[in-house]
C-alpha positions in Angstrom: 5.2 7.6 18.1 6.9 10.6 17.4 5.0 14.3 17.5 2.9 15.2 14.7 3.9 16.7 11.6 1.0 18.1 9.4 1.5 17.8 5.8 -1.5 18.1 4.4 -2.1 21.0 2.7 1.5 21.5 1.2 2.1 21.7 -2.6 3.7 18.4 -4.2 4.5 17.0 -7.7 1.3 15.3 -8.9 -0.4 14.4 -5.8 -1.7 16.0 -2.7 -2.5 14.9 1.1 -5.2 15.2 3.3 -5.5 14.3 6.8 -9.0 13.6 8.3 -8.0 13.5 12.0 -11.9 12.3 12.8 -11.7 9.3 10.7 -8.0 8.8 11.1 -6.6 8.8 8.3 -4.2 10.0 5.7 -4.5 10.4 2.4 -2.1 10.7 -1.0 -3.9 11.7 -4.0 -2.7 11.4 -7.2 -3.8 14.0 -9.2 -1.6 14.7 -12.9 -4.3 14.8 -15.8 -6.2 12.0 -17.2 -3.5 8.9 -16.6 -1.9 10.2 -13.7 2.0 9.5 -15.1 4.3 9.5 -12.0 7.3 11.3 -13.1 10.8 10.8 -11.6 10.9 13.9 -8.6 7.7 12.8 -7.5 8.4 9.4 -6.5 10.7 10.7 -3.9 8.0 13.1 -2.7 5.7 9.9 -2.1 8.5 8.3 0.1 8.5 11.6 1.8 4.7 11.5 2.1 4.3 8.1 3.7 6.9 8.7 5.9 5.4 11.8 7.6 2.2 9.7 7.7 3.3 7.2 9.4 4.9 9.8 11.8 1.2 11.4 12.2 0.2 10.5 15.7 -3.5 11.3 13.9 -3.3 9.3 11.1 -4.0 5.5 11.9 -4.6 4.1 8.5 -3.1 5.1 5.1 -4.8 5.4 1.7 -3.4 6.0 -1.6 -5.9 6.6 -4.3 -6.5 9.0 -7.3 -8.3 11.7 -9.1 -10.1 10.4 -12.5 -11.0 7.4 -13.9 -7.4 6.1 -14.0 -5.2 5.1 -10.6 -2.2 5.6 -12.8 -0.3 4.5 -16.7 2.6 4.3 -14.4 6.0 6.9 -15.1 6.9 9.0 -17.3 8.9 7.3 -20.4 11.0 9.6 -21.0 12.4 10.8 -17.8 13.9 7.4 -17.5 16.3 8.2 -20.5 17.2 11.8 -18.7 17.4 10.2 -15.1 21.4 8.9 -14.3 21.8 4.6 -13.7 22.5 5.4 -10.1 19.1 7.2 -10.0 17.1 4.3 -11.6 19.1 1.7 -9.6 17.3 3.2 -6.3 13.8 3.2 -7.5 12.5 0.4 -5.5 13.3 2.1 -2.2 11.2 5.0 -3.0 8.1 2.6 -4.4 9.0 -0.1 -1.0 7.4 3.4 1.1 4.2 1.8 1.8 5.2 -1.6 2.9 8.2 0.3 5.3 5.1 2.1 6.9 3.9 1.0 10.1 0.6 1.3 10.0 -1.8 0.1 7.7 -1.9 0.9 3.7 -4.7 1.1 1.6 -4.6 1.4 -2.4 -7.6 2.1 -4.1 -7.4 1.6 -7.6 -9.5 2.0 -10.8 -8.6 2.1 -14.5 -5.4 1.9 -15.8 -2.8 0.7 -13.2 0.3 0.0 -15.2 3.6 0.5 -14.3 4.9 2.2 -11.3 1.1 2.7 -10.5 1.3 -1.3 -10.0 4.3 -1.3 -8.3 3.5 1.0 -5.9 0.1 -0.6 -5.1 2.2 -3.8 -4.6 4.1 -2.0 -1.7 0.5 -1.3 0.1 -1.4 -4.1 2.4 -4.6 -3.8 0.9 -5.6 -3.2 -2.3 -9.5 -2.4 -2.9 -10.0 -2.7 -6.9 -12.8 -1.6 -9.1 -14.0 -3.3 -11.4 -12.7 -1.2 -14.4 -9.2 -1.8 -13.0 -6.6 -3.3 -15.4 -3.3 -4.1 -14.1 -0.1 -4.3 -15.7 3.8 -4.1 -16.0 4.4 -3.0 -19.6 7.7 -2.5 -19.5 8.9 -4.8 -21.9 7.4 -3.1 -24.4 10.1 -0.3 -23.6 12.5 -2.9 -24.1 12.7 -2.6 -20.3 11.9 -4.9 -16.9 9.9 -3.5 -14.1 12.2 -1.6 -12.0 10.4 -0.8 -9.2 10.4 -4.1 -7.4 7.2 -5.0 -9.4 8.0 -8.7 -10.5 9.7 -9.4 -7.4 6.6 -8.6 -5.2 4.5 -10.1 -8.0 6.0 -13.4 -8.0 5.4 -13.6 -4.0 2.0 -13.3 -4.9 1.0 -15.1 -8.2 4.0 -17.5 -8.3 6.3 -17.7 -11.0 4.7 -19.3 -13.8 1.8 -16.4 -13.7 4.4 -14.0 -12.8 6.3 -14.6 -16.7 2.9 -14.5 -18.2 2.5 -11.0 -16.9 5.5 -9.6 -16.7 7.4 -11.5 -20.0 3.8 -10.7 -22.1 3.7 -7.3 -20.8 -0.2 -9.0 -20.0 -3.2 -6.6 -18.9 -4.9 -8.3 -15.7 -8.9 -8.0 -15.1 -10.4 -7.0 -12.0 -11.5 -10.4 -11.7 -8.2 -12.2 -12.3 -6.9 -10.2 -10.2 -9.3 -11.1 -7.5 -8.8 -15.0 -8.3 -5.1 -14.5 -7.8 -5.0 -12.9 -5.0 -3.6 -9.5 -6.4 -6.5 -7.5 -5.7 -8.0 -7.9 -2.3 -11.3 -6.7 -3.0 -13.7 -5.7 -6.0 -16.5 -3.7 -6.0 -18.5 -1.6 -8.7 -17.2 1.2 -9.8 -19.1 3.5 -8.3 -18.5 1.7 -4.6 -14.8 2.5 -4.4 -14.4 5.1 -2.3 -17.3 3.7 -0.4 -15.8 0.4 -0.1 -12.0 1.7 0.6 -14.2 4.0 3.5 -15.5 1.2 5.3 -11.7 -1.0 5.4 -10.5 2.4 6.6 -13.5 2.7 9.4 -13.0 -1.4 10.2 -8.9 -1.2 10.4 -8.9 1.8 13.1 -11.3 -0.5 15.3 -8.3 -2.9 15.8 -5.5 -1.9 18.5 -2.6 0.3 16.6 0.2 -2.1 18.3 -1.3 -5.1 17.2 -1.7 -4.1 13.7 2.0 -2.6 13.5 3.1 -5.6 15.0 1.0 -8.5 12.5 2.4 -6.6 9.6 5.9 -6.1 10.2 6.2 -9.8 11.5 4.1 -11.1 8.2 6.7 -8.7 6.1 9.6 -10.2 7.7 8.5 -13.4 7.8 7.2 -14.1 4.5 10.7 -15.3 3.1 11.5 -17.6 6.5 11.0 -21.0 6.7 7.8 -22.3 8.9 9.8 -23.2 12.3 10.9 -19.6 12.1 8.0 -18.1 11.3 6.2 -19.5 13.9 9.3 -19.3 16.2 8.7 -15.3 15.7 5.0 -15.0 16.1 5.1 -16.4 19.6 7.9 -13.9 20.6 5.3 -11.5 19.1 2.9 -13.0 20.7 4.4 -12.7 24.2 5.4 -9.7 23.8 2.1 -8.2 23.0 0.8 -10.2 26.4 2.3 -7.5 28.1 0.5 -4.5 26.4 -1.8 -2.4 27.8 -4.1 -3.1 24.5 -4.5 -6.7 25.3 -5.4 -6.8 28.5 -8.1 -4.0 27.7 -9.1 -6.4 24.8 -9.5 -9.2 27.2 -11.5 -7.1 30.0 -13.8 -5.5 27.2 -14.6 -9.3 25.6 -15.4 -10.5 29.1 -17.8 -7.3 30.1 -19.1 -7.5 26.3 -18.3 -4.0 25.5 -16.3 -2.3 22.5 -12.8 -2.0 23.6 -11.1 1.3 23.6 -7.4 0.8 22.4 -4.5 3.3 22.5 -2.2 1.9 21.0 0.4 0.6 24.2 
């Protein structure tokens, strides 16, 4: 890991982060009125964002969440007409931040989450869901597609059949279809949110930081492989974490039957 660099603190377009170095982790907070509209300069902010995050030696577990009772509508509408086709084209790479991180993402969402605001939660590992949360990729009613890699990481999920019905429909998703499909990975009340997206955080940092940064980036690049690769790659992970410094403490700590203390080599 590389040193430190705080961002927290610093002004941004619609959102701000915070870094709680006791509970380690960082935190991007969107905050732009009621819906929370992402508008075209901020999106490259939030790449920015999650990249210095993931740099934070600090910071073992990510969270993106909002201010209100809405995660986000999604963009703003017209700043796609003002933005150049090269611009647009390169969306995705912005959105794809989360899932490039490292370490471990968490979306909490609530309300509307339409949109980018989908999209974007897409690109995270986790996503803890109220129950008020609808989701959604209205973009056809723009005469438009998702552009921001929504379908495509939609479609891994749901399949395509479901994937038309949303997408094609421009269809509003429940909390708890969402749940039964595997889009949302947990619900909770309302009022438990932040409670519930707390105690992932407080669970993930329990875990050794080079095992989790290894599990994800070989479920990431595996999920597109065919089985005898797959597992032909998680035993050279495998092996390759046999050597760390976290797994033999993990062993030693089972066998005295004490909490292990990982740092992350």
């Amino acid at each position: 890991m590389t040193a430190q660099t705080d961002i927290s603190g610093k002004e941004f377009d619609g959102f701000t982060v915070e870094i709680d170095a006791t509970s380690m982790r960082g935190d991007i907070i969107l905050d732009r009125g009621d819906y929370n509209t992402i508008v075209m300069g901020q999106r490259d902010q939030l790449r920015a964002a999650f990249e210095a995050l993931d740099r934070d030696e600090r910071v073992r577990v990510i969270v993106l969440r909002a201010v209100g009772k809405h995660f986000s509508s999604g963009g703003y509408i017209r700043g796609f007409l003002d933005a150049s086709p090269e611009h647009v084209s390169k969306l995705a790479d912005n959105v794809a931040a989360p899932a490039r991180c490292e370490k471990p993402v968490i979306a909490a969402n609530r309300g509307y989450c339409f949109g980018v605001g989908f999209e974007i939660s897409l690109a995270c590992d986790f996503r803890v869901a109220s129950e008020t949360v609808q989701y959604a990729l209205p973009e056809q009613k723009l005469g438009q597609i998702p552009g921001s890699g929504g379908s495509a990481r939609l479609q891994k999920i749901v399949g395509i059949t479901r994937t038309k019905d949303i997408v094609m429909r421009s269809r509003r998703i429940s909390a708890e279809q969402a749940l039964a499909w595997g889009i949302a990975t947990e619900v909770v009340p309302d009022g438990e949110l932040e409670a519930a997206t707390d105690a992932l955080v407080a669970e993930l940092v329990t875990f050794s930081p080079i095992a989790q940064r290894t599990a994800k980036k070989l479920l990431n690049q595996t999920e597109d492989a065919t089985l005898s690769i797959a597992i032909e790659l998680e035993g050279y992970c495998y092996s390759r974490l046999r050597q760390s410094d976290d797994f033999r403490e993990g062993v030693e700590a089972f066998h005295e039957k004490r909490v292990p203390v990982f740092t992350g080599r």
